[in-house]
C-alpha positions in Angstrom: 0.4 17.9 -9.5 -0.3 18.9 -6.0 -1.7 17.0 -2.9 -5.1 18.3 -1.9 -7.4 16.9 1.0 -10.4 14.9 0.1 -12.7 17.6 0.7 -10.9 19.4 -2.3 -10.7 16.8 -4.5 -14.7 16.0 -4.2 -15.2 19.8 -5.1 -13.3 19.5 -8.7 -14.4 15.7 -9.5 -18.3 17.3 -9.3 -16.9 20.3 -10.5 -15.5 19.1 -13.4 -17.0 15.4 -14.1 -20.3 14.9 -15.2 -22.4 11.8 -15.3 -22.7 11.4 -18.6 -19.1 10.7 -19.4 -19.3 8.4 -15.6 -18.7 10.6 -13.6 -21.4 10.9 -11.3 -22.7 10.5 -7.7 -22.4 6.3 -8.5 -18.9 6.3 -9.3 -18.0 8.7 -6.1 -19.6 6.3 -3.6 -18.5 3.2 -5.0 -14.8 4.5 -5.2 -14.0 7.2 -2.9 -16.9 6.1 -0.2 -16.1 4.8 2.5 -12.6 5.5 3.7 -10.5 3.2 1.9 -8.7 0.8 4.8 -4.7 2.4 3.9 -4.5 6.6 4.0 -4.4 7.8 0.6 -3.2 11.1 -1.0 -5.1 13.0 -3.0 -3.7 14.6 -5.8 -4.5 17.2 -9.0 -3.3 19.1 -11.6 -5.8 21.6 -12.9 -6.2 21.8 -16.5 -3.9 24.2 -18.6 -6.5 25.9 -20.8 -10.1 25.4 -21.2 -9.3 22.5 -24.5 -8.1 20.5 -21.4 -12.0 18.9 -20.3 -11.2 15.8 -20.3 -11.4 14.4 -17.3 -9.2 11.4 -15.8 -8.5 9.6 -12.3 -6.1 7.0 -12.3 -5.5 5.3 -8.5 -3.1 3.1 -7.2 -2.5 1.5 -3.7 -1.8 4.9 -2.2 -2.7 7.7 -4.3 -5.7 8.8 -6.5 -4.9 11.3 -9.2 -7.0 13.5 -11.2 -6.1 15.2 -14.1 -7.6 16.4 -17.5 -6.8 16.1 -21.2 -7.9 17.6 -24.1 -10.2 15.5 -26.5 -6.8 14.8 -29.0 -4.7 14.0 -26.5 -6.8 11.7 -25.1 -7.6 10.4 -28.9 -3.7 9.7 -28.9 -3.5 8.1 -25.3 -5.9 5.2 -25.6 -4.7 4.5 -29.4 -3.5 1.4 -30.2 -0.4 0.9 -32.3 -1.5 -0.4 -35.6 -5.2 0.2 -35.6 -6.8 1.7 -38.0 -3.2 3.4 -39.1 
């Protein structure tokens, strides 16, 4: 995962997101506009193959990260132990 600037970062979210799975114009201004108050990185790993179109930001106090997964993998990372096993 590598540090980009925010200029970068807007390029693959509309790049890659699309509204229909949240990811629209909405989302962008209401997290990413305006400047949060403490400097943030931005970060990315570009997807490994063309499965990998899932799409995924996860932020904390200092960073916001954006990644993808493929459609299985992401199957697996929001299962819940026990459900429907």
């Amino acid at each position: 995962m590598g540090e980009v600037s925010k200029e970068r970062f807007k390029e693959m979210y509309f790049t890659f997101g699309h509204a229909r799975d949240g990811w629209g114009q909405d989302y962008w201004d209401k997290f990413f506009e305006p400047e949060p108050p403490l400097p943030m990185k931005y970060l990315i790993e570009e997807p490994e193959s063309a499965a990998h179109d899932r799409m995924m930001i996860v932020c904390d106090a200092r960073e916001f990260r954006l990644f993808f997964m493929t459609d299985e993998a992401e199957e697996r990372f929001f299962h819940q132990p026990g459900a429907n096993d």
